[in-house]
Each structure stands twice: as C-alpha cells, then as structure tokens.
C-alpha positions as CSV (number, residue, x, y, z in Angstrom):
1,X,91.4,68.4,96.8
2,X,94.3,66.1,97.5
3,X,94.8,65.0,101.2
4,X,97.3,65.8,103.2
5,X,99.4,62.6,102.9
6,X,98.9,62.4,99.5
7,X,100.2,65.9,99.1
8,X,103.2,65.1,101.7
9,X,104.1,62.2,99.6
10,X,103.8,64.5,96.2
11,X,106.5,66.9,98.1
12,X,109.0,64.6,99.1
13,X,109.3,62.7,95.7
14,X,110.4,66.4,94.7
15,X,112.8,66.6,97.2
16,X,114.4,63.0,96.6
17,X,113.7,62.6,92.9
18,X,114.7,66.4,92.2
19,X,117.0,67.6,94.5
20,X,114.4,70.0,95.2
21,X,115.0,72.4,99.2
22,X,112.3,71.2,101.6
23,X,111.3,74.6,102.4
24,X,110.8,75.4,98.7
25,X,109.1,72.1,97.8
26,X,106.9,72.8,100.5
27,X,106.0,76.2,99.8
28,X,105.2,75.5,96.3
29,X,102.8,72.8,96.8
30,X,101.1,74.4,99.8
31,X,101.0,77.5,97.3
32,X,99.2,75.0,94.7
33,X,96.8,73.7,97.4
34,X,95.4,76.7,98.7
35,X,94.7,77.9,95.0
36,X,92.6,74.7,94.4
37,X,90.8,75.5,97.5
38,X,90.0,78.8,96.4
39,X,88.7,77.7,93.3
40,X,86.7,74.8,94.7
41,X,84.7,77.7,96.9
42,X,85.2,75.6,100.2
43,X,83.5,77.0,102.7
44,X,84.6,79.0,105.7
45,X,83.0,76.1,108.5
46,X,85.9,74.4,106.9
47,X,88.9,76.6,107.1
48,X,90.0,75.1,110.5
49,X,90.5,71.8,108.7
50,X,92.4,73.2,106.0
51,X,94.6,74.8,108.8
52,X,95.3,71.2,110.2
53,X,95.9,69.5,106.9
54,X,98.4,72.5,106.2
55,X,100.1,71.7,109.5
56,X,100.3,68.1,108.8
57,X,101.9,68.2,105.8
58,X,104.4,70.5,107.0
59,X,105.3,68.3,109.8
60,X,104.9,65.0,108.2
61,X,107.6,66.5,105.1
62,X,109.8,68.3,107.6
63,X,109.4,65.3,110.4
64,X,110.5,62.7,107.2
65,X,113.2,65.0,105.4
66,X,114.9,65.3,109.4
67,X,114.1,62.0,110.1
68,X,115.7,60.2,107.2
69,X,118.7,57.9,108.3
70,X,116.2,56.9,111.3
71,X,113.5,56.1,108.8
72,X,116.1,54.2,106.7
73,X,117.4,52.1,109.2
74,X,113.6,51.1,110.3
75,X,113.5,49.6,106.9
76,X,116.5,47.6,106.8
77,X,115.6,46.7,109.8
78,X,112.4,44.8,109.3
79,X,112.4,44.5,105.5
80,X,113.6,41.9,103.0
81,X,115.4,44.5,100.9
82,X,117.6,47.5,102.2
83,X,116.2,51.1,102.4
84,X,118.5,52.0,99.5
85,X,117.1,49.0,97.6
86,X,113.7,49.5,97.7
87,X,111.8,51.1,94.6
88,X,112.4,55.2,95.8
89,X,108.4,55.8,95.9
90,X,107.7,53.3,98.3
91,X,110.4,54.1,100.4
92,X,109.0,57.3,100.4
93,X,106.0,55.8,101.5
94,X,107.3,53.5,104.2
95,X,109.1,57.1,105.7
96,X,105.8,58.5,106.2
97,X,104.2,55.4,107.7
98,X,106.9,54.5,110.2
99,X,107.3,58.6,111.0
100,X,103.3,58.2,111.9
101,X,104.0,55.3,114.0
102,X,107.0,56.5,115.7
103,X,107.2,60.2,115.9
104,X,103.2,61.6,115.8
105,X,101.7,60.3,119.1
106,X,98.0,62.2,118.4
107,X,97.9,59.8,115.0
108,X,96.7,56.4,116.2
109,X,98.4,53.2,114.9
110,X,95.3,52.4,112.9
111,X,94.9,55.4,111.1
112,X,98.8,55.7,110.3
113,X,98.7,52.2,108.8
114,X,95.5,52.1,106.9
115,X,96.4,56.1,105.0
116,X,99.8,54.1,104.6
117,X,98.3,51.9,102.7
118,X,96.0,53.7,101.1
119,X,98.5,55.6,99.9
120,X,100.5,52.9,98.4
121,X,97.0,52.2,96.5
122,X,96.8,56.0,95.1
123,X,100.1,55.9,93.9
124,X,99.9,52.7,91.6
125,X,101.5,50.5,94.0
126,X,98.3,48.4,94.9
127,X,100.5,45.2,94.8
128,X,103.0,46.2,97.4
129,X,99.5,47.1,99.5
130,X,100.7,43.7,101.9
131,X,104.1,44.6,102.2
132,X,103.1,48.5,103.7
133,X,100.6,47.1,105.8
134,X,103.1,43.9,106.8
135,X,106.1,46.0,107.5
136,X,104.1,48.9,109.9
137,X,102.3,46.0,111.8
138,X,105.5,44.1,112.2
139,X,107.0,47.6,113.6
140,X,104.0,47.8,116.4
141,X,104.5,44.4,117.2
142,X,108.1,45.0,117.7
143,X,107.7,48.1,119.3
144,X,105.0,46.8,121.6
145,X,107.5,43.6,122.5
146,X,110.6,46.7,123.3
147,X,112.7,45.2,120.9
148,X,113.0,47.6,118.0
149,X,115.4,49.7,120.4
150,X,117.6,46.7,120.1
151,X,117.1,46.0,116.9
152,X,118.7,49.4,115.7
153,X,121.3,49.6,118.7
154,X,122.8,46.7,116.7
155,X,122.5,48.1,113.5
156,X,124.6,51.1,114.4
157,X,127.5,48.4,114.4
158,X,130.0,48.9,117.7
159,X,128.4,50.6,120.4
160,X,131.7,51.6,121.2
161,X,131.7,54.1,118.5
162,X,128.7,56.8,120.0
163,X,128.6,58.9,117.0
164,X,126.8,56.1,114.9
165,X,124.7,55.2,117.2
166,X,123.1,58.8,117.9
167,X,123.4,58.9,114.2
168,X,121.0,56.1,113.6
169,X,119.0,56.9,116.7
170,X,118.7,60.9,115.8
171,X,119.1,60.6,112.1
172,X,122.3,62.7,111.7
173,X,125.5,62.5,109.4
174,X,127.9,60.7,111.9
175,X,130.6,63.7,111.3
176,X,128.3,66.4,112.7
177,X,127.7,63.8,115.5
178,X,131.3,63.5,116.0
179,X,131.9,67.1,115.8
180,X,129.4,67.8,118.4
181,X,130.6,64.5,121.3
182,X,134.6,66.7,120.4
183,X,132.9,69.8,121.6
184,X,130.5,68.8,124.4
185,X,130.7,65.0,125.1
186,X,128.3,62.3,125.6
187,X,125.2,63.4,127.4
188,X,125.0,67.1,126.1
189,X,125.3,65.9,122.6
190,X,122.5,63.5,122.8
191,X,120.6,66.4,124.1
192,X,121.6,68.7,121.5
193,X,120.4,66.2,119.1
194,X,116.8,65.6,120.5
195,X,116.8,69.4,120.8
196,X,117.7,69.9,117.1
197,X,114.8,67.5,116.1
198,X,111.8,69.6,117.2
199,X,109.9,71.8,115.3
200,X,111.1,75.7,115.7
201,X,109.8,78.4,118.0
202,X,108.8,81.3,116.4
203,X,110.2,84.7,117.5
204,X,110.0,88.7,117.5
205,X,112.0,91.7,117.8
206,X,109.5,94.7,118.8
207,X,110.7,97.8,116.9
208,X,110.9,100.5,119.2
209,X,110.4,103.4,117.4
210,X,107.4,102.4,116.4
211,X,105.9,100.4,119.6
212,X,106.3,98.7,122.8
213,X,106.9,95.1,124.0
214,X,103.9,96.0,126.3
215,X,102.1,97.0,123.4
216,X,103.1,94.3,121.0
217,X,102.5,91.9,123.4
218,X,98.9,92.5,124.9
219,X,97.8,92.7,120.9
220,X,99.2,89.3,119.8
221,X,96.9,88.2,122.7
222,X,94.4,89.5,122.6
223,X,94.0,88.4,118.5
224,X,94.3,84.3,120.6
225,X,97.9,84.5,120.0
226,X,100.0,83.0,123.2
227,X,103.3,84.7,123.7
228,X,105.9,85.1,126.2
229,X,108.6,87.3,127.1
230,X,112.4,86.7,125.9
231,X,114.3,87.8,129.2
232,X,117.5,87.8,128.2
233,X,116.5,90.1,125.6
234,X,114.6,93.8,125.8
235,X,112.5,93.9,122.8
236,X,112.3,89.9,122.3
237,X,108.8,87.7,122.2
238,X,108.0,84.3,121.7
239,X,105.0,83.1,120.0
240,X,104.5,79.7,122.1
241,X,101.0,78.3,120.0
242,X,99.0,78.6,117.0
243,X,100.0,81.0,114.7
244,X,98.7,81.1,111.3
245,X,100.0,84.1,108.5
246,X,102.3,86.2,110.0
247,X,101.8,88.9,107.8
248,X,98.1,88.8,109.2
249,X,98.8,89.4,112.8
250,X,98.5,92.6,115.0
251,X,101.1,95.2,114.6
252,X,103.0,93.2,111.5
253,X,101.4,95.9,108.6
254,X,102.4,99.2,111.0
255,X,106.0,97.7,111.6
256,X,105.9,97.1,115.2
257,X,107.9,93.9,114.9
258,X,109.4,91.7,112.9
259,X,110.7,88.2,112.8
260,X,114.2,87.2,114.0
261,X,115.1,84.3,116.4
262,X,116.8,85.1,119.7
263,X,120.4,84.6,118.6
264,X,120.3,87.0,115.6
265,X,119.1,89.6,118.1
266,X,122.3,88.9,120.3
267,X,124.4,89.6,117.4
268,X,123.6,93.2,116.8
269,X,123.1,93.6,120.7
270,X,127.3,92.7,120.6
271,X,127.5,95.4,117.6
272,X,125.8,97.8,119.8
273,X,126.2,100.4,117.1
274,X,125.3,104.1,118.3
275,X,123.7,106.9,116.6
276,X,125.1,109.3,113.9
277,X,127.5,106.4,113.3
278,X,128.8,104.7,109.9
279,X,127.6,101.1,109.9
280,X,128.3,98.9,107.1
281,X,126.6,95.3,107.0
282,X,128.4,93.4,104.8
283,X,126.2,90.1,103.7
284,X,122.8,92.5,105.1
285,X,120.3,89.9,103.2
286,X,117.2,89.5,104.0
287,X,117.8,92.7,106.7
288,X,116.9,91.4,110.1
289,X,120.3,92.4,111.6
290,X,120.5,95.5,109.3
291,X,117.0,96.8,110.8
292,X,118.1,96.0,114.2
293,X,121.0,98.4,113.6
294,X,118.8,101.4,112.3
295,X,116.5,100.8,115.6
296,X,119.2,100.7,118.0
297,X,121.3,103.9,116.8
298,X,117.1,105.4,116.8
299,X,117.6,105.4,113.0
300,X,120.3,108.3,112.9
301,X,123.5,108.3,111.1
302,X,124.5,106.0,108.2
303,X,124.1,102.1,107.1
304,X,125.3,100.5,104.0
305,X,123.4,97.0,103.9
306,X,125.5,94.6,101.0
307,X,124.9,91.8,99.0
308,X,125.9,90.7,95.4
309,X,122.2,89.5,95.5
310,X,119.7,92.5,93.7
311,X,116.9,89.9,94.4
312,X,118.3,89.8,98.4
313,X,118.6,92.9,98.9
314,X,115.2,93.6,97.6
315,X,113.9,92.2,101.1
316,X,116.4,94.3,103.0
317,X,114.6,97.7,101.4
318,X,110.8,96.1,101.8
319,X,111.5,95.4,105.4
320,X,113.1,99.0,105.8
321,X,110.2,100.4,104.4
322,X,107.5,97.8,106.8
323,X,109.8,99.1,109.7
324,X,110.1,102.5,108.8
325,X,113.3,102.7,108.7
326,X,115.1,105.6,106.8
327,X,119.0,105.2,107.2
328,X,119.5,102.0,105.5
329,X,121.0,102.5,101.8
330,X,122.1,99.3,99.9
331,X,124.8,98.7,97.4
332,X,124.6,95.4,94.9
333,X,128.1,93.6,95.1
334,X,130.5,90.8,96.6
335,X,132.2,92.5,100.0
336,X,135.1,90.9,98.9
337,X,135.5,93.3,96.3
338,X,134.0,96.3,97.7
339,X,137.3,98.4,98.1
340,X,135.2,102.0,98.2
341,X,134.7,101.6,102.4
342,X,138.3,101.7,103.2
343,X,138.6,103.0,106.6
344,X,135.4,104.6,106.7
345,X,133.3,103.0,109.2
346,X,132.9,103.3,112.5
347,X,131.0,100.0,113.0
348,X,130.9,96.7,110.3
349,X,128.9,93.4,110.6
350,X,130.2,90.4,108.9
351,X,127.3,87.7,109.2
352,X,129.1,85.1,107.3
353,X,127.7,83.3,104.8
354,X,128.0,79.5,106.4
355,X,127.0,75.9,107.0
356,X,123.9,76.6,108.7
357,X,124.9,73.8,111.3
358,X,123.0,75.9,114.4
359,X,119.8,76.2,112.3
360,X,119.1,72.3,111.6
361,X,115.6,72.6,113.5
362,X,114.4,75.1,111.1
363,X,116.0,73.9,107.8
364,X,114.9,70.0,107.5
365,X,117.5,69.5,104.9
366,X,120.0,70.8,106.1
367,X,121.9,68.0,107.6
368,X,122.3,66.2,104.4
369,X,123.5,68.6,102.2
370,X,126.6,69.7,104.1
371,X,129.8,67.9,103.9
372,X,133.0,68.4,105.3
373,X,134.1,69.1,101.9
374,X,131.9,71.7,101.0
375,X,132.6,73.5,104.5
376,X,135.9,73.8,103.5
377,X,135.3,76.3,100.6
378,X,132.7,78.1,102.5
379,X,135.5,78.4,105.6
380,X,137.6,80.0,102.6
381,X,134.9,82.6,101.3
382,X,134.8,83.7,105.4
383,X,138.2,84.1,106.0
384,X,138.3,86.3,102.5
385,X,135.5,88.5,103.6
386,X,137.4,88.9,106.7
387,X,140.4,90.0,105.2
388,X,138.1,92.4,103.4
389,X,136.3,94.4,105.1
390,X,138.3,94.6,108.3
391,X,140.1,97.7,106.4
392,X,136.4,99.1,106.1
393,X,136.9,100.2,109.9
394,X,138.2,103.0,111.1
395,X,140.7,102.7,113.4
396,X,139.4,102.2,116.9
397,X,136.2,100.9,115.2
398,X,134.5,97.6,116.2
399,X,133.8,94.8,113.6
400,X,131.6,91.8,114.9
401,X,131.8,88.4,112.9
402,X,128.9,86.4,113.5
403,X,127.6,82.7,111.8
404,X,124.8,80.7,112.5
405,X,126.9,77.5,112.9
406,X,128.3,75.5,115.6
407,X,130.9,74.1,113.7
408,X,134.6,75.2,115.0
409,X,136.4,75.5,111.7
410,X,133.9,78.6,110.7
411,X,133.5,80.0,114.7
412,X,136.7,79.8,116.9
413,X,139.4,78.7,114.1
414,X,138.6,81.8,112.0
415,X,138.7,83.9,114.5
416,X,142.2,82.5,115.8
417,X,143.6,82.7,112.8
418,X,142.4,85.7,111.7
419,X,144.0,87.6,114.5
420,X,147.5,85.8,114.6
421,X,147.7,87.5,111.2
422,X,146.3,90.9,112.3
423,X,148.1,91.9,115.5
424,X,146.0,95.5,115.1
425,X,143.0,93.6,115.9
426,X,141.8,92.8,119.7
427,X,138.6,91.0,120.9
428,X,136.2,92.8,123.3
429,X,133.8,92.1,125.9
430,X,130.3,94.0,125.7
431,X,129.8,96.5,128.1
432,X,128.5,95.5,131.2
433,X,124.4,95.7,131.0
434,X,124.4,95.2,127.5
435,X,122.2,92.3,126.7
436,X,124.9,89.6,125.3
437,X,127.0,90.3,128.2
438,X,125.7,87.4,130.1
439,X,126.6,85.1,127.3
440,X,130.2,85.7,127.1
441,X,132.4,82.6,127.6
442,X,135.8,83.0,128.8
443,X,137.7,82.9,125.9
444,X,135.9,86.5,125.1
445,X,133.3,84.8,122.4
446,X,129.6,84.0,122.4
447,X,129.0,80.6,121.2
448,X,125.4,79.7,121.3
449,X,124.1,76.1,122.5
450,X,120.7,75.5,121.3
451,X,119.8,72.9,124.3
452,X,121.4,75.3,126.7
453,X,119.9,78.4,125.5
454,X,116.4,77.6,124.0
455,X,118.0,79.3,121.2
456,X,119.2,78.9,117.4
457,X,123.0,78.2,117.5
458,X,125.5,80.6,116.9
459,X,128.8,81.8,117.1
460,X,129.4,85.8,117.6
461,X,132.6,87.9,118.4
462,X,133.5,91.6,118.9
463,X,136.8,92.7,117.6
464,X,138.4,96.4,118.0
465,X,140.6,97.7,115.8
466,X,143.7,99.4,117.6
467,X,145.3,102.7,116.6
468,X,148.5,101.1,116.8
C-alpha cells in the first residue's frame, strides 16, 4: 500500500494535470486505497493507522489545493526558477514539502524534508533529490532567521495595495481579497481570510419527528464522539473531534439527524413554512433545506423539491426516505421553465445556484475556479430564476432567496434590483423568537460572516408578496 504522501502527490497531479475537483480526486483515490487495504487483509491492530494516513492525505491535498499562491510564492522566493517554471511534478512536490514545514506543526522539520525527498526519489526525480532537500532547508533557515515574512511582504509588490498582500500571505485571488477589504476593511478581512483557511466543522440538524437533541446528543457521546450544542439554533449540533463514517454513527440509519451546516439551517428557519402549506423548493438538490421544510411544517401539507438534475434529485428522495419524510414529491426540470406553479404556493425557496464564495473552507478549489467573469453569467441565471418563480406565490405568500456566497453582486444587488422591478414585492423581518431573528441586519437581510458567526457564509432574504 502506497503511503500517504505518495498518494497525496498521486491526487494532486489529477487535480493540476486534469482539471480534476479536489473533492472528487480525493474521493476517488481514497476509494482506491481502502480497496487495496481490503485485499491486502490488513489487520484490525492497524485500522487506527489507516484512519491517520486517511486524514493526512485529506489535509495535506486540501491544505496544498487552498494553499496554492502561498506555496507558489515560497518557491519563487527561494528558488532559481519561478513556481510557474518549474517542471509541474516537482512543483507539486515542493507544495507538499513547504505546506509540511509551514502549515502542519505535529510534522517535525525532519520528517517533512526527508518524505520530501523521498518522494522526489519515488517519482523518478532522484536528480532533483538536492534541489528538494536544498530548497526546504533554506526555508528553515530563513524561517528560523524571521526573514521569510519579509521576503514575501516584498514579493506582494506595494504594500500600499493590501489585497495582494493578503493574497500572497492567505493564498487568495486578489479580487475576492478586494471584494472582501470593500465590504469589511482591513482587519476583519484578514480575519475572514485565516478563518476561511481552516478545515470545516462538521454539523447536524436533529429531526424532530423522529428524536431529540437530548437524545441525539448523549448517543453521539457516548459512541466517543464530542459534540456541542448550536445555540442560536434548536435542533443544531456540532461534532467538535474525531469523526470517522458518518453513515456509521448513532442515530444516522433511523433518521434522527442529518448533515447541514448552521447557515443552511437559518435559511429554512427564515422560510418558516407551516403545516398543510404548499411549499415549492425550487433548486431542492441534494435536499437538506427541502427536509428541513417537511420537519418544520411536522411533515403535513405539500412540497415540490426541483431540479433539472434526475441524478440530484435522486439524493433529495434517499434522504426523504433516511428521514422519513412523506410530503416531499419531486419534479425533474429547469425552474426557469416550470410555468405549471403559477400562483400556487403558499411558500417557495430559491437557493440559488452560485459562486460558492461563503463555502471556500469546505471546497479547497474553490477559490481558483471562480472569476469575475464566470460570476457574471451565474448572476444572470439568479436573476432569471427570480423572475420565475416569484409568480409561483400566491399572493400574500413568502418567497426566501438564499446563496451560499458573500459576494454582493449575487446577495444584496439581486435583491435591489429585483424589487425596483417588482413594486408587489416587500422584504420581511422573521417573527420575533424565530431563530434567524437575531441575525437580521438593518437593511432587513441576513448576511452571514464566517469569522463573525463560526458559520459558512451566506446571504438570505424574506420577501412577501402584496395583494396589491
């Protein structure tokens, strides 16, 4: 069986040579791995090693995918050659090495250099064996001496201009940097960039109709899982250590929980659909917001969960089903074009298909695949999903539009100019008690900070359509 830099370094040559997603990359190789372990009989004394090696390579792919422009500029720092000049496997190899060094303090400096190394030796490249080892020991040396600090401060050009430098320093695209200091300004941003950079929580939304958070919560520990409440939300939990499978953990066959981060909870919370009501969600895959409807009306009355994905919205009916959840029905097709729900619901939630900006923790990739450019088309598909199934509500019906970005063209923009065209169209606050009451801002929005509120970012709004 490979080890687990070896296999790192086999997953991020897909995702640079291939294009491949990190997640994907990942999941296929781990897939590979724990087939080959199978085969090889390992025995069980060993299982917690193969735990760790799993976790490694997660975080050393996901740590050097986030990491990138950071990693790069370490090269050109202290190398002859450029990042973007080197030969691509050895930069790849150089990226874990320095991500050892810098970013994984339970790795000593020895180890990290001499697997670097190694590595380099595995992967035909025993004649560039001096120039790994010379590079990482002229990074400790540098960094023991405090001056590799300076030495990428004046990389980043004018220090005048903070969004290159957190850039370089944080390993961002200097336009979601910029985009960020707009919205928040100096210090906040360089905390919502070291926020952005750690590895994500992991958390639950009891179901129930079928449990308790009392419930749900002294079972996760007592199977040696730590958790802790969610206060902000009733049937939250946070899973704070070790994990392991999900699907193997108390209460996850019977449908006492499921996943769903904090912020996704709030949304439906701001829906606050009630029973025996119409509910349409119109982009409902993979279901975590459409299940949170069925529990909160008590799973009476009506919801139409929508996709134009059949593969999608296959996950929306298995997580029904886990839940035991009987009021969800779905329909295969693009909402833009779904002109059957004219006027007919009471309540509709348009999760937005969007840039993912609030999620960067949890998608490694993320950062480096969105433009400017390509936000622009995605701002159009939002604003024509808008325009569509705003006539699926009945008047005096609510429709929330929710994204998991923090980007203003897709959030506040949309929602401005979506209501200086539809003067029938109001925004309202939750009722008082309801949980995302205590995140309204004062412009009658929700706008999630991650570094604020420990939370995935988003964007949420409730809108009523008047009779008049």
């Amino acid at each position: 069986m490979q080890n687990s830099r070896q296999i790192a370094f086999l997953i991020l040559r897909d995702i640079h040579r291939r294009g491949a997603f990190a997640d994907v990359a990942l999941d296929k190789w781990l897939r590979q791995v724990q087939i080959e372990s199978k085969a090889e009989e390992i025995k069980s004394d060993r299982a917690e090693s193969r735990n760790e090696n799993r976790a490694l390579v997660t975080e050393l792919v996901y740590g050097c995918v986030r990491r990138m422009r950071s990693l790069d500029a370490l090269i050109d720092l202290l190398a002859k050659k450029p990042a973007d000049k080197q030969p691509p496997d050895l930069r790849i190899i150089l990226h874990i090495g320095f991500y050892q060094l810098r970013y994984l303090n339970q790795i000593s400096a020895a180890t990290a250099v001499d697997t670097t190394v190694e590595l380099a030796k595995t992967n035909g490249m025993s004649g560039l064996t001096g120039v790994v080892n010379g590079l990482l020991r002229q990074y400790l040396r540098q960094a023991e001496a405090g001056t590799i600090e300076d030495g990428l401060i004046k990389a980043s050009g004018d220090s005048s201009i903070p969004g290159k430098h957190l850039g370089i320093i944080h390993s961002y695209p200097d336009w979601i940097v910029n985009n960020w200091l707009e919205q928040l300004g100096l210090e906040e941003t360089e905390q919502l960039c070291e926020w952005f950079n750690q590895s994500p929580t992991i958390d639950l939304r009891v179901n129930p109709l079928r449990s308790s958070v009392d419930q749900v919560e002294t079972a996760l520990q007592d199977g040696g899982v730590k958790v802790s409440r969610l206060p902000a939300l009733p049937q939250g939990l946070r899973l704070t250590g070790k994990v392991g499978a999900i699907a193997a953990l108390p209460g996850y066959e019977q449908g006492w929980w499921t996943i769903q981060d904090s912020s996704a909870q709030l949304v439906t919370y701001l829906l606050d659909p009630q029973p025996d009501s119409v509910v349409i969600d119109a982009c409902a895959a993979p279901g975590g917001k459409t299940t949170h409807i069925a529990e909160l009306m008590g799973d009476k009355g009506t919801i139409w969960a929508c996709d134009r994905t059949p593969s999608r919205l296959k996950k929306v009916k298995e997580n029904a089903h886990r839940l035991q959840l009987k009021s969800i029905q779905t329909i295969t097709g693009d909402s833009r074009k779904l002109s059957q729900f004219k006027e007919t619901a009471d309540f509709v939630l348009l999760d937005a298909p969007c840039s993912g900006l609030g999620t960067l923790h949890r998608r490694a990739d993320i950062r480096w695949r969105q433009t400017p450019e390509n936000i622009q088309e995605i701002c159009q598909l939002q604003r024509e999903l808008l325009e569509q199934v705003c006539q699926w509500v009945k008047p005096g019906g609510i429709l929330v539009y929710s994204t998991c970005t923090l980007y203003s063209p897709e959030n506040e923009e949309a929602i401005a100019d979506f209501l200086s065209q539809h003067h029938h169209w109001q925004i309202e606050l939750p009722k008082a008690g309801n949980p995302a009451a205590e995140f309204i801002t004062p412009e009658g929005w929700i706008k999630v900070w991650p570094h604020r509120h420990i939370m995935d970012g988003f964007f949420m709004v409730r809108l009523r359509k008047t009779t008049q």
